[in-house]
Backbone as XML, in Angstrom:
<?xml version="1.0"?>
<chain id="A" units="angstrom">
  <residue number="1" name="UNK">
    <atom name="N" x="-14.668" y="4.631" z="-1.904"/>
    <atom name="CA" x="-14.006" y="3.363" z="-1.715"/>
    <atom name="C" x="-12.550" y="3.618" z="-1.364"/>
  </residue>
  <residue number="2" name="UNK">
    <atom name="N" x="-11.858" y="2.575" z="-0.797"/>
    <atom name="CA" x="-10.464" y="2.489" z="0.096"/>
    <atom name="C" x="-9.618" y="2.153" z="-0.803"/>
  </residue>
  <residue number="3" name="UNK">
    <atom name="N" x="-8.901" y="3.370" z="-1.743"/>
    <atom name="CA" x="-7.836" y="2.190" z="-2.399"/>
    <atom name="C" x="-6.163" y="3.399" z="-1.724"/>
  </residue>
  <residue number="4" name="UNK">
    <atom name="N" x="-5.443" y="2.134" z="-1.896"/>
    <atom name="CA" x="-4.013" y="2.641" z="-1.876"/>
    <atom name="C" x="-3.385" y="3.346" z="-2.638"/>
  </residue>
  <residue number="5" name="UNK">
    <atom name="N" x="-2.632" y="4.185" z="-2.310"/>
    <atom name="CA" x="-1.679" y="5.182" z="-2.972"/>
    <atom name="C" x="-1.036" y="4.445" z="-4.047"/>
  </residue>
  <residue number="6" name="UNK">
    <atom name="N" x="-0.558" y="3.128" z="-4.235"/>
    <atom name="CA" x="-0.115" y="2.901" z="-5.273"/>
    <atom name="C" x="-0.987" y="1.809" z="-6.276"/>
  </residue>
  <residue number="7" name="UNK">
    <atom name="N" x="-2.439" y="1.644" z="-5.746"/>
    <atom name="CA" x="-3.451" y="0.944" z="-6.430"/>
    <atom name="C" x="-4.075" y="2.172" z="-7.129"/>
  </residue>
  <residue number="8" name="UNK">
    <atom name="N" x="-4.047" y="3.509" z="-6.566"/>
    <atom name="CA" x="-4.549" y="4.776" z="-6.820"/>
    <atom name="C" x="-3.523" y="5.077" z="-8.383"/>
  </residue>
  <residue number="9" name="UNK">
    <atom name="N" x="-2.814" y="4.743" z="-8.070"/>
    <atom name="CA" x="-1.967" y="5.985" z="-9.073"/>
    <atom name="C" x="-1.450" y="4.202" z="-10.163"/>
  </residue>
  <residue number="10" name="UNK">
    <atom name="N" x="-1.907" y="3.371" z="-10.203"/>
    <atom name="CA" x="-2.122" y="2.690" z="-11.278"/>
    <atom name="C" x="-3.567" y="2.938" z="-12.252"/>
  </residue>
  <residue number="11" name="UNK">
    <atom name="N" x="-4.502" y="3.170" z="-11.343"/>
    <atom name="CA" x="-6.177" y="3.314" z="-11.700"/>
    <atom name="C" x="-6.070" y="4.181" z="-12.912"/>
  </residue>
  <residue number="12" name="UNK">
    <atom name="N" x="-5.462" y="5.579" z="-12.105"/>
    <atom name="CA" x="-5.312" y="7.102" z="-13.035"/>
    <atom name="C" x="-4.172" y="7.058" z="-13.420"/>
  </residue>
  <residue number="13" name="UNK">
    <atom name="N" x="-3.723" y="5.943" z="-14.622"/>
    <atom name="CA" x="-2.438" y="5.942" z="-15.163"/>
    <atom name="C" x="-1.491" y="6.832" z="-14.734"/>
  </residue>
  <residue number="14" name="UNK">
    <atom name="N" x="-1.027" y="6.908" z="-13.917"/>
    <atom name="CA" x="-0.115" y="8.165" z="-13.465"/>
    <atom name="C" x="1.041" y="6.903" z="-13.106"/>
  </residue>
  <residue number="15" name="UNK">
    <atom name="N" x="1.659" y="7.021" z="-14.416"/>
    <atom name="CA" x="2.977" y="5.534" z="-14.202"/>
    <atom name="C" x="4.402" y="6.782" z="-13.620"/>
  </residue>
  <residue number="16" name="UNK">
    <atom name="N" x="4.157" y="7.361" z="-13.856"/>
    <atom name="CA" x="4.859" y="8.744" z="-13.346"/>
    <atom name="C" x="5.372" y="8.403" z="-12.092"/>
  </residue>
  <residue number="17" name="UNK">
    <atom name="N" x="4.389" y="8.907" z="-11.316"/>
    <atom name="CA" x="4.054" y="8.795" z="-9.913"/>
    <atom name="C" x="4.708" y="7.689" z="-9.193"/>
  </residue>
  <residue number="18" name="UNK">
    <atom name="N" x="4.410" y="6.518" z="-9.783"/>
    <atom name="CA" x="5.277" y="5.070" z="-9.840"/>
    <atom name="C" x="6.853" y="5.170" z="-9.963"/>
  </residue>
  <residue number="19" name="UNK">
    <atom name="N" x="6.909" y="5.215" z="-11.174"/>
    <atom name="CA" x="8.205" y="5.342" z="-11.077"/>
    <atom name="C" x="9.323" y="5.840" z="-10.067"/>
  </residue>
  <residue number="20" name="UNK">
    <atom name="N" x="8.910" y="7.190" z="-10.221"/>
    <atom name="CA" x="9.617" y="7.965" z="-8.889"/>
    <atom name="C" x="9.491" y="7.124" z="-7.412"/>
  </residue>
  <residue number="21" name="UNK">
    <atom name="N" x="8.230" y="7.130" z="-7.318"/>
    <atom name="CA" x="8.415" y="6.461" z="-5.974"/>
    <atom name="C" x="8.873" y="5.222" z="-5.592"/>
  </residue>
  <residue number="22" name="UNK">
    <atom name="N" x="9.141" y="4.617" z="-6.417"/>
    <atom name="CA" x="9.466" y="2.971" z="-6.415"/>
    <atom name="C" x="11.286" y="3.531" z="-6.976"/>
  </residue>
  <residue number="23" name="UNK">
    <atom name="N" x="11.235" y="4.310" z="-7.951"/>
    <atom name="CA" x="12.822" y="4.790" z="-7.812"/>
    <atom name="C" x="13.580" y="5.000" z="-6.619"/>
  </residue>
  <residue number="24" name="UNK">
    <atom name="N" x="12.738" y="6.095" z="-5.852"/>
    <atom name="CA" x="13.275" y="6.551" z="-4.781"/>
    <atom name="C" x="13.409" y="5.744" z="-3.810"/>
  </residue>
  <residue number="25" name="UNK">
    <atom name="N" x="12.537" y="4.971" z="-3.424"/>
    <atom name="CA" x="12.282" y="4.111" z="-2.709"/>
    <atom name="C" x="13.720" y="2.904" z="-2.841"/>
  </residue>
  <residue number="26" name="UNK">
    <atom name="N" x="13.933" y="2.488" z="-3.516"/>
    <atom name="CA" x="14.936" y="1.215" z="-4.075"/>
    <atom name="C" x="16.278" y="2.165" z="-3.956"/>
  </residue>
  <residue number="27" name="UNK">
    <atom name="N" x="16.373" y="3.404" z="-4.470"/>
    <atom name="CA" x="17.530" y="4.135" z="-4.326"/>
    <atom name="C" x="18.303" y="3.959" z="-2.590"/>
  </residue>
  <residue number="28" name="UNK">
    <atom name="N" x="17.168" y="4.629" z="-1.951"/>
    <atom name="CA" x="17.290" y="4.825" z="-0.487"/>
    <atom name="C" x="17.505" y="3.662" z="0.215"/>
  </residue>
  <residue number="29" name="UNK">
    <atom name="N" x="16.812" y="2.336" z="0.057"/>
    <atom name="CA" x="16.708" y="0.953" z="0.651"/>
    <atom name="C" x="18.287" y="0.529" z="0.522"/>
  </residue>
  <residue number="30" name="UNK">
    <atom name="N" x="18.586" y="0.565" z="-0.717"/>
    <atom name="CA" x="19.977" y="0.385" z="-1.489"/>
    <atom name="C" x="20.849" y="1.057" z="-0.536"/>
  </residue>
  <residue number="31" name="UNK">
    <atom name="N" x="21.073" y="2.524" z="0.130"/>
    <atom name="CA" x="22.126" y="3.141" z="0.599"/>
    <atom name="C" x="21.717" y="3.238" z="2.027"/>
  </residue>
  <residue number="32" name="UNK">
    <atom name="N" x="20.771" y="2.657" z="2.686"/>
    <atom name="CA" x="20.336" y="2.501" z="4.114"/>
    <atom name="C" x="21.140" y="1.110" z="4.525"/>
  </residue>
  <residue number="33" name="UNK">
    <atom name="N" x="21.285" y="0.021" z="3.575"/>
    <atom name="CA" x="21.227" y="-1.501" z="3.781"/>
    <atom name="C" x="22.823" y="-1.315" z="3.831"/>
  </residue>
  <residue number="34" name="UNK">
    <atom name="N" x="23.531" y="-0.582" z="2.583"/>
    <atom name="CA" x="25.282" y="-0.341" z="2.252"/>
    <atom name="C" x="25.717" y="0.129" z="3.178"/>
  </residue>
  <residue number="35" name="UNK">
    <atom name="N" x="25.015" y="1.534" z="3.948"/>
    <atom name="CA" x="25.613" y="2.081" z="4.977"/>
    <atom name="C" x="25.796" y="0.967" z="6.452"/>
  </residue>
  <residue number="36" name="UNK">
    <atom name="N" x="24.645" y="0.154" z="6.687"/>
    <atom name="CA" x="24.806" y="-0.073" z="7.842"/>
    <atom name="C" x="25.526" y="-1.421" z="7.827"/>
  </residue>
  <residue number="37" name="UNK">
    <atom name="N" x="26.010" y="-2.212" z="6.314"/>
    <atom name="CA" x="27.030" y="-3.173" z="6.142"/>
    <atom name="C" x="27.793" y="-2.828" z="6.727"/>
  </residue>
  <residue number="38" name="UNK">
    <atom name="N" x="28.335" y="-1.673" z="6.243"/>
    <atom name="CA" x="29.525" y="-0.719" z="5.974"/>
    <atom name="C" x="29.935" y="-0.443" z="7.141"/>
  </residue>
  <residue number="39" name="UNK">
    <atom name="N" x="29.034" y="-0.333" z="8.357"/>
    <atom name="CA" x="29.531" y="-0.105" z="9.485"/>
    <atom name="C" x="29.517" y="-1.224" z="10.282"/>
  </residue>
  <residue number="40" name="UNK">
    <atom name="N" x="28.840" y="-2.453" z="9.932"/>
    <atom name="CA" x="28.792" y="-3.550" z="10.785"/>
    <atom name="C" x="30.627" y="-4.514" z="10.045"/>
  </residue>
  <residue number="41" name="UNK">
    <atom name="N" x="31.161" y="-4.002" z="9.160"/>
    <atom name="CA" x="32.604" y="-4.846" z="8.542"/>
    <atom name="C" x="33.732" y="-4.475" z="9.366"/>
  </residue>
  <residue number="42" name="UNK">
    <atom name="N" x="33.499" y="-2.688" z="9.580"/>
    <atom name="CA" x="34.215" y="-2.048" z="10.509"/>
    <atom name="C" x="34.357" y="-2.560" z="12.315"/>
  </residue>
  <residue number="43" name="UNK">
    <atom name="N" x="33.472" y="-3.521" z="12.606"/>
    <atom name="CA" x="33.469" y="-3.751" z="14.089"/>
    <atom name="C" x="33.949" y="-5.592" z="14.167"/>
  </residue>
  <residue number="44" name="UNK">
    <atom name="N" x="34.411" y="-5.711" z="15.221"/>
    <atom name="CA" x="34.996" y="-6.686" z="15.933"/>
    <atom name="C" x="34.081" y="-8.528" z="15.336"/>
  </residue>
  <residue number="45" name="UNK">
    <atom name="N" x="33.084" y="-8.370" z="15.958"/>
    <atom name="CA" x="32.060" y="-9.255" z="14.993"/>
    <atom name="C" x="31.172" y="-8.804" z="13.736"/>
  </residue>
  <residue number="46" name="UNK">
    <atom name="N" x="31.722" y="-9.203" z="13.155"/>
    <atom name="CA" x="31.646" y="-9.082" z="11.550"/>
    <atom name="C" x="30.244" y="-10.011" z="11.157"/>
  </residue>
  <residue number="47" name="UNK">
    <atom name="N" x="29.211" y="-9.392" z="10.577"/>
    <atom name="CA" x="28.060" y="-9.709" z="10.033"/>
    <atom name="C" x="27.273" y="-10.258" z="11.357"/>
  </residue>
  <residue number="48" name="UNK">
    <atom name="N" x="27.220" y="-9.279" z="12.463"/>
    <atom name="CA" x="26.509" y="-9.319" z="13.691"/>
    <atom name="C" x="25.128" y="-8.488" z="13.312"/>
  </residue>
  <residue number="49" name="UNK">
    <atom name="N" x="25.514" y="-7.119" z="11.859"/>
    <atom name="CA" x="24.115" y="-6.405" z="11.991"/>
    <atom name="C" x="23.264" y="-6.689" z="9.985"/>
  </residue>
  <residue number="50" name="UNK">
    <atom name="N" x="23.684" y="-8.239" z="10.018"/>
    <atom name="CA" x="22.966" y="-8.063" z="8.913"/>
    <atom name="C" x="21.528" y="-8.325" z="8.573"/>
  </residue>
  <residue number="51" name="UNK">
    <atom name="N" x="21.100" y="-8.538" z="10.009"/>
    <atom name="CA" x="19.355" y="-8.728" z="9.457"/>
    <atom name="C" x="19.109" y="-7.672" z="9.980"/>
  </residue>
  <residue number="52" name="UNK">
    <atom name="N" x="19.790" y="-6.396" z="10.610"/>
    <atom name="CA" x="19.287" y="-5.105" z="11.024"/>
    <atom name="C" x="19.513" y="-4.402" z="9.728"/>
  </residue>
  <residue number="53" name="UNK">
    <atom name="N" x="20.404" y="-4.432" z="8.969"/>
    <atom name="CA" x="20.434" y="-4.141" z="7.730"/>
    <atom name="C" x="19.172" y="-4.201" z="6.593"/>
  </residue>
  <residue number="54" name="UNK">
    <atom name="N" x="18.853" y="-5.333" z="6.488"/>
    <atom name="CA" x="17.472" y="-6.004" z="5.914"/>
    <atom name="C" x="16.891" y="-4.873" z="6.063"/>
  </residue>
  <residue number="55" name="UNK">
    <atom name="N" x="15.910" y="-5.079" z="7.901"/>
    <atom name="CA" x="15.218" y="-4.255" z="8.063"/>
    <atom name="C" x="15.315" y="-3.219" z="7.981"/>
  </residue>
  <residue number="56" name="UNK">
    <atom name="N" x="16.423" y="-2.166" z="8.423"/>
    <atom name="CA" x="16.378" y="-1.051" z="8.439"/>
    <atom name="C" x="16.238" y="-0.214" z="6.674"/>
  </residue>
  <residue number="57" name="UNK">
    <atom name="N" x="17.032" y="-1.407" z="5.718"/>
    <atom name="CA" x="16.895" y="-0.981" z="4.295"/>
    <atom name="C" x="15.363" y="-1.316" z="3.852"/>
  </residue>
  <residue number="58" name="UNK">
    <atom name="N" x="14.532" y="-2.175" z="4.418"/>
    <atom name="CA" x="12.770" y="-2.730" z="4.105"/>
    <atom name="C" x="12.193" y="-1.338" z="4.829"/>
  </residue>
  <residue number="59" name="UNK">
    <atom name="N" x="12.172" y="-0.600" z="6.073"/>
    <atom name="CA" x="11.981" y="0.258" z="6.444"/>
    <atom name="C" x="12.194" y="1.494" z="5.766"/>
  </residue>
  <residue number="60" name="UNK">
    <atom name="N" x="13.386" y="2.351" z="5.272"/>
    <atom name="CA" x="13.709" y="3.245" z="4.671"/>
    <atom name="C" x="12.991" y="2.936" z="3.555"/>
  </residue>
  <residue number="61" name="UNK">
    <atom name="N" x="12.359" y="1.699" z="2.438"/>
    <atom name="CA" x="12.027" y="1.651" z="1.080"/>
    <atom name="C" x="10.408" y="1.911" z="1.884"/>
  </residue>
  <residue number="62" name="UNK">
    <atom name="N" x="9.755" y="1.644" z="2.887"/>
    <atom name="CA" x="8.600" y="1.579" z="2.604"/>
    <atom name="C" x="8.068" y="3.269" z="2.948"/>
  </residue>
  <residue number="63" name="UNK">
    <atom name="N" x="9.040" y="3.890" z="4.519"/>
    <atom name="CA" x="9.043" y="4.671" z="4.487"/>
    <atom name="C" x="8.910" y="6.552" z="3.359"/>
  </residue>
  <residue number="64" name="UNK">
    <atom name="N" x="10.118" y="5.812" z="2.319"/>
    <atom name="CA" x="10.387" y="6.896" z="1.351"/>
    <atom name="C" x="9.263" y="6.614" z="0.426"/>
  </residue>
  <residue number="65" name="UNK">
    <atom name="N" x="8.651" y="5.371" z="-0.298"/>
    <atom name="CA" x="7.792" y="5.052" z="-1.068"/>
    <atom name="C" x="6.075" y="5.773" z="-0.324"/>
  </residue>
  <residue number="66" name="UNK">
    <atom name="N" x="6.255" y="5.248" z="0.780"/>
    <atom name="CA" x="5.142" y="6.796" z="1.300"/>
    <atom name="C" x="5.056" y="7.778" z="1.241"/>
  </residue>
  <residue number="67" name="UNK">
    <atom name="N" x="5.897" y="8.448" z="1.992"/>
    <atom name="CA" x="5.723" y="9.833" z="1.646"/>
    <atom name="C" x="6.092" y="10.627" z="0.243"/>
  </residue>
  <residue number="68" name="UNK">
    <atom name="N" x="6.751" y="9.781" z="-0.785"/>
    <atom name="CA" x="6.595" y="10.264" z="-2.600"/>
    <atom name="C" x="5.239" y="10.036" z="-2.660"/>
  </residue>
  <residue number="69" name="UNK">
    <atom name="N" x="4.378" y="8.775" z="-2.343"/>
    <atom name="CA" x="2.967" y="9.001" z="-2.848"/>
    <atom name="C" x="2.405" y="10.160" z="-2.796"/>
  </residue>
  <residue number="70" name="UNK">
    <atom name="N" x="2.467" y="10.209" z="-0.933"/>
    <atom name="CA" x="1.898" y="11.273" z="-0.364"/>
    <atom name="C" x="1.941" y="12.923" z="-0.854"/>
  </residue>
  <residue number="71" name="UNK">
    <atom name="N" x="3.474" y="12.876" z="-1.270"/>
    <atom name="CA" x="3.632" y="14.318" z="-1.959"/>
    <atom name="C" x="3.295" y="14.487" z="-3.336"/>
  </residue>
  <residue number="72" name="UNK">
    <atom name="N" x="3.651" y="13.472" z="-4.041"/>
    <atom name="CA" x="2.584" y="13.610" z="-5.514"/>
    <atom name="C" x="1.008" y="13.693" z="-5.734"/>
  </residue>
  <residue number="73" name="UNK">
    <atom name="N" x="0.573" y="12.703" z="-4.969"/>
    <atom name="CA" x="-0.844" y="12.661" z="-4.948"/>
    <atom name="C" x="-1.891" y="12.957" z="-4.034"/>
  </residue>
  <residue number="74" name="UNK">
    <atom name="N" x="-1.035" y="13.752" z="-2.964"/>
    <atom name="CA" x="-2.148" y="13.926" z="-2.087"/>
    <atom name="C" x="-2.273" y="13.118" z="-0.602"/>
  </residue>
  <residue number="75" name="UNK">
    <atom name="N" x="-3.039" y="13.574" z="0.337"/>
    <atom name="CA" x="-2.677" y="12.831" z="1.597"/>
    <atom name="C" x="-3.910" y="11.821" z="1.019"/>
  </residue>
  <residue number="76" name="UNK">
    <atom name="N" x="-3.406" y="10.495" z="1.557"/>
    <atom name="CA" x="-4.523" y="9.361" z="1.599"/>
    <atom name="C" x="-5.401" y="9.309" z="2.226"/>
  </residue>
  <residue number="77" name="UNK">
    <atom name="N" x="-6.616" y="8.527" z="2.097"/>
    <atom name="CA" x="-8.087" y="8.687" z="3.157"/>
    <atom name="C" x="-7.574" y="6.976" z="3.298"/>
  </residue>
  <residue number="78" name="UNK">
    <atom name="N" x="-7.427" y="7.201" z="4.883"/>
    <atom name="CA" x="-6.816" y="6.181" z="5.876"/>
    <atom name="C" x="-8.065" y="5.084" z="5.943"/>
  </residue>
  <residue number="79" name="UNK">
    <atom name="N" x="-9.159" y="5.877" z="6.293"/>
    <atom name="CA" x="-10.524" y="5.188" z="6.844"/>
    <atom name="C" x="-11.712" y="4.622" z="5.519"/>
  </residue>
  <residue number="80" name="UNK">
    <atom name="N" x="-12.127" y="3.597" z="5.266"/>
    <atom name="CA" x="-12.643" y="3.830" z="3.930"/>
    <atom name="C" x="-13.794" y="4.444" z="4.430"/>
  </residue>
  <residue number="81" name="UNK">
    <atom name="N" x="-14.522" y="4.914" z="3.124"/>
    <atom name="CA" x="-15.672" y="5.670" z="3.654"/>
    <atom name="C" x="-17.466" y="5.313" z="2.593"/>
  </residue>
  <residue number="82" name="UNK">
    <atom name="N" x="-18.267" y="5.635" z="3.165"/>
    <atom name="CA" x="-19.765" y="5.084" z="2.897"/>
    <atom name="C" x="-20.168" y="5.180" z="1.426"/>
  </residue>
  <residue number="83" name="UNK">
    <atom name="N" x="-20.142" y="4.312" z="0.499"/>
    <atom name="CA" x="-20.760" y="4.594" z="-1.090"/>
    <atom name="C" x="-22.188" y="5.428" z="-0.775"/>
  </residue>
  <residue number="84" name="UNK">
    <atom name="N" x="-22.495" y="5.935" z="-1.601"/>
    <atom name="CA" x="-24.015" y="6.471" z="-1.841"/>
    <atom name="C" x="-24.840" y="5.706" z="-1.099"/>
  </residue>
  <residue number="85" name="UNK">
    <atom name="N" x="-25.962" y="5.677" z="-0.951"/>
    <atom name="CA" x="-26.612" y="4.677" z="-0.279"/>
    <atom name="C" x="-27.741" y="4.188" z="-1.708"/>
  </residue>
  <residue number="86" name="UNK">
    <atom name="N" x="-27.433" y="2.699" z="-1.748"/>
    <atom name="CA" x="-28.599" y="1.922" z="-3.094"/>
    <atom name="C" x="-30.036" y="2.277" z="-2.451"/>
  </residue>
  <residue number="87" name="UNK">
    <atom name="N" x="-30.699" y="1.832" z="-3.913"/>
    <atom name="CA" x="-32.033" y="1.600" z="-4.090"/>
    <atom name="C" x="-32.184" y="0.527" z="-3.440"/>
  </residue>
  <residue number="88" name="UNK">
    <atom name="N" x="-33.512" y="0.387" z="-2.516"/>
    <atom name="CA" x="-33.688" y="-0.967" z="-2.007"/>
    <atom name="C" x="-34.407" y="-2.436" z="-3.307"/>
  </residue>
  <residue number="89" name="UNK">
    <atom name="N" x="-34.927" y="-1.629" z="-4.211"/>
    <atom name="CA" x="-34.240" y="-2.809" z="-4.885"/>
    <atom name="C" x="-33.132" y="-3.849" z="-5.390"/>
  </residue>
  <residue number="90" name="UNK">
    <atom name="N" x="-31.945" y="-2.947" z="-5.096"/>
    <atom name="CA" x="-30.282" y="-3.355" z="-5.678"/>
    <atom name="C" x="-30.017" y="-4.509" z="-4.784"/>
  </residue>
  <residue number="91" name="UNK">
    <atom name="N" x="-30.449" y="-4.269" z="-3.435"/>
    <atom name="CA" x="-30.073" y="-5.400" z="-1.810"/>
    <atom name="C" x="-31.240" y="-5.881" z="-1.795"/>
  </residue>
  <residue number="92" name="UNK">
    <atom name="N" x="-31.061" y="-7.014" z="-1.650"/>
    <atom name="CA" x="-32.509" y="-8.106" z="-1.591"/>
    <atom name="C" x="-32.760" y="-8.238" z="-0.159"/>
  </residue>
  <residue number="93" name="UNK">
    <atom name="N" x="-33.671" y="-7.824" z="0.281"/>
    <atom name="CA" x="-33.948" y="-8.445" z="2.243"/>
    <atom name="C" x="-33.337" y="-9.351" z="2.496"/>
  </residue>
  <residue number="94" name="UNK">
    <atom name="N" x="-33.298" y="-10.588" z="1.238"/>
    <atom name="CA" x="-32.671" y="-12.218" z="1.950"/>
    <atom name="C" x="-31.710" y="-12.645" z="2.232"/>
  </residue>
  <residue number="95" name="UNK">
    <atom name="N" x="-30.840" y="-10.826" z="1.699"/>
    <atom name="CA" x="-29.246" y="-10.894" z="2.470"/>
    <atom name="C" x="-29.040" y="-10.707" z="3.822"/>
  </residue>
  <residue number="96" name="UNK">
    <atom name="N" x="-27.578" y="-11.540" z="3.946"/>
    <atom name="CA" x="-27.276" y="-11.292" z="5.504"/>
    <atom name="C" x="-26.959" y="-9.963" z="5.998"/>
  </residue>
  <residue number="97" name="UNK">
    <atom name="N" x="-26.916" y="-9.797" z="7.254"/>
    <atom name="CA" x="-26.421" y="-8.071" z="7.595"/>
    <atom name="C" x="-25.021" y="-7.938" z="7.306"/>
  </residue>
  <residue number="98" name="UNK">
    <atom name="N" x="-24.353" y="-9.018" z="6.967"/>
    <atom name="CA" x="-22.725" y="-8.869" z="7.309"/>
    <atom name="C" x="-22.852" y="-8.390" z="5.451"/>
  </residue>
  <residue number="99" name="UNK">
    <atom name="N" x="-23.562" y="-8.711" z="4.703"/>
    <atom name="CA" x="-23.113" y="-8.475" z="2.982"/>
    <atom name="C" x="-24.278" y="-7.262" z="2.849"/>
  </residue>
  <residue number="100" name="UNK">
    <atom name="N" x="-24.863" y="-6.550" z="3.419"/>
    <atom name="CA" x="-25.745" y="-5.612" z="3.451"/>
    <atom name="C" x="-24.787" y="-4.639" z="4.032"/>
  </residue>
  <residue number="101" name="UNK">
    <atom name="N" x="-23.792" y="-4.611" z="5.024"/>
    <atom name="CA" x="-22.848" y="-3.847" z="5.757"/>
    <atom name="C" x="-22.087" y="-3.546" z="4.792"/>
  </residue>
  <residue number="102" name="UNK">
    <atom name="N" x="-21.528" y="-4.930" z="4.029"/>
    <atom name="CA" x="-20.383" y="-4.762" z="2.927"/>
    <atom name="C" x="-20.462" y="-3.636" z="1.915"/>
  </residue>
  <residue number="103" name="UNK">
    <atom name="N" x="-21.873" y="-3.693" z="1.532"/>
    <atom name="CA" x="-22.552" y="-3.260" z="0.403"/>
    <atom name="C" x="-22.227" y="-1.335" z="0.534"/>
  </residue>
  <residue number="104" name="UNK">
    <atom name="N" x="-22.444" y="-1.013" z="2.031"/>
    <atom name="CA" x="-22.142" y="0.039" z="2.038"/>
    <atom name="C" x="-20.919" y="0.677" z="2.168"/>
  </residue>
  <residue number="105" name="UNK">
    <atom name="N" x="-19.548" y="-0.009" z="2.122"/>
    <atom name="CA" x="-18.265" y="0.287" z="2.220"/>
    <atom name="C" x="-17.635" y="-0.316" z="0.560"/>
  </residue>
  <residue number="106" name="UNK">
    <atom name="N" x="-18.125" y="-1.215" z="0.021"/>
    <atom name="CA" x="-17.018" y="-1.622" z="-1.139"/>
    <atom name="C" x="-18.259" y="-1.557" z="-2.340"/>
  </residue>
  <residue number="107" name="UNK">
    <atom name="N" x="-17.765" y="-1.329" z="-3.550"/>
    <atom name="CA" x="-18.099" y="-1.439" z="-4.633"/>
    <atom name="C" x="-18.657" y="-2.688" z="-5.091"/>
  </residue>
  <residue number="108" name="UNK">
    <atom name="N" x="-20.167" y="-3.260" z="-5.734"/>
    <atom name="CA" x="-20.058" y="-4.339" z="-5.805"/>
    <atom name="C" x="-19.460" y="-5.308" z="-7.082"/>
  </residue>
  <residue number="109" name="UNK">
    <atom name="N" x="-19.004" y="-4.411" z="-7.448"/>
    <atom name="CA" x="-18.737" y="-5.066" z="-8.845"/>
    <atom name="C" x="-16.518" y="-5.518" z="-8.455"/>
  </residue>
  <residue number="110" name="UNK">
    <atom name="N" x="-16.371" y="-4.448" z="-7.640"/>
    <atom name="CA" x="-14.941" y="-4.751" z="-6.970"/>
    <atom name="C" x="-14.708" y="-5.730" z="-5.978"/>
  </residue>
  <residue number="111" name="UNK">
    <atom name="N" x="-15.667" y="-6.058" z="-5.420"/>
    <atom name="CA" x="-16.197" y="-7.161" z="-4.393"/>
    <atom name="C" x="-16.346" y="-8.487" z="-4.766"/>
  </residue>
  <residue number="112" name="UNK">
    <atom name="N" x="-17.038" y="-8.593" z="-6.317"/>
    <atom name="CA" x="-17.115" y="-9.678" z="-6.352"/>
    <atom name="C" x="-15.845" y="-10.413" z="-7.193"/>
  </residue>
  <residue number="113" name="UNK">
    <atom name="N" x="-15.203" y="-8.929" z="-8.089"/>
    <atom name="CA" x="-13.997" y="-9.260" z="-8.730"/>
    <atom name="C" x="-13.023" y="-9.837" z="-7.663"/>
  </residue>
  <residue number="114" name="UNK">
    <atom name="N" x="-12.958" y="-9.117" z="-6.587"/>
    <atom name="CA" x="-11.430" y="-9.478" z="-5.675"/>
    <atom name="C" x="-12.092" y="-11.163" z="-4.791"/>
  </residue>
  <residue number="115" name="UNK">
    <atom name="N" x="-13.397" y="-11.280" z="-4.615"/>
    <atom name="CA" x="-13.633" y="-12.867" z="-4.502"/>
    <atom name="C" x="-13.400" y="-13.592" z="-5.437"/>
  </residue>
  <residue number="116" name="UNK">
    <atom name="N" x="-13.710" y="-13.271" z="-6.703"/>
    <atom name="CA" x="-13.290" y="-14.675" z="-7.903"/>
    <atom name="C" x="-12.114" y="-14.498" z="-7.843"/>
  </residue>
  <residue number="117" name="UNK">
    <atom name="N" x="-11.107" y="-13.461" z="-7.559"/>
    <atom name="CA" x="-9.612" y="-13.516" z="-7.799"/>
    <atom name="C" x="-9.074" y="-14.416" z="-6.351"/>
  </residue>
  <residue number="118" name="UNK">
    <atom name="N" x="-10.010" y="-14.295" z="-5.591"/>
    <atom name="CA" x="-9.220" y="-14.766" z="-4.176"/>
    <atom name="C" x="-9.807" y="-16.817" z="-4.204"/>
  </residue>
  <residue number="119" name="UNK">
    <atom name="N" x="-10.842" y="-16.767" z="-4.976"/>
    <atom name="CA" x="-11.051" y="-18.088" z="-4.746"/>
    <atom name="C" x="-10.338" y="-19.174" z="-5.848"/>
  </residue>
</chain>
């Protein structure tokens, strides 16, 4: 099953892992966003680069918060990939192909949790 680097490293209590990267991450966002104030006060029109600021500090946090996952825990599996294959008792024929498809990419017990959470 497909989970994220930081859905991953909540699962396997590794608050560790978290920390740092959400440290680092907020550290860097913080001195990406200051620096490029810092240089937009210095020029002629003044607060011309502050939504480049934003972004470029939303960029540097998501950026650095990746690659800490990546180096603590391992490279991520991008693509999700095929559960075991069930007993044909588990899938009833009278399902559709689209929840028979499902069946072989997501967990069903995670499937039906993230529908009652979504409805």
């Amino acid at each position: 099953m497909f989970l994220s680097q930081p859905a991953r490293a909540m699962g396997e209590v590794r608050t560790g892992a978290r920390v740092r990267a959400e440290g680092l991450g907020i550290t860097c966002k913080t001195l990406v966003t200051y620096l490029v104030l810092l240089y937009d006060s210095t020029r002629p029109e003044f607060w011309e680069f502050a939504l480049v600021a934003f972004a470029l500090g939303q960029l540097a946090y998501s950026v650095v918060v990746f690659f800490s996952y990546v180096y603590q825990m391992g490279y991520p599996a991008f693509w999700p990939t095929r559960l075991p294959a069930r007993q044909s008792s588990d899938v009833a024929a009278s399902r559709s192909t689209f929840y028979r498809i499902a069946l072989q990419y997501f967990d069903v017990s995670s499937l039906y949790l993230s529908l009652t959470m979504t409805g």
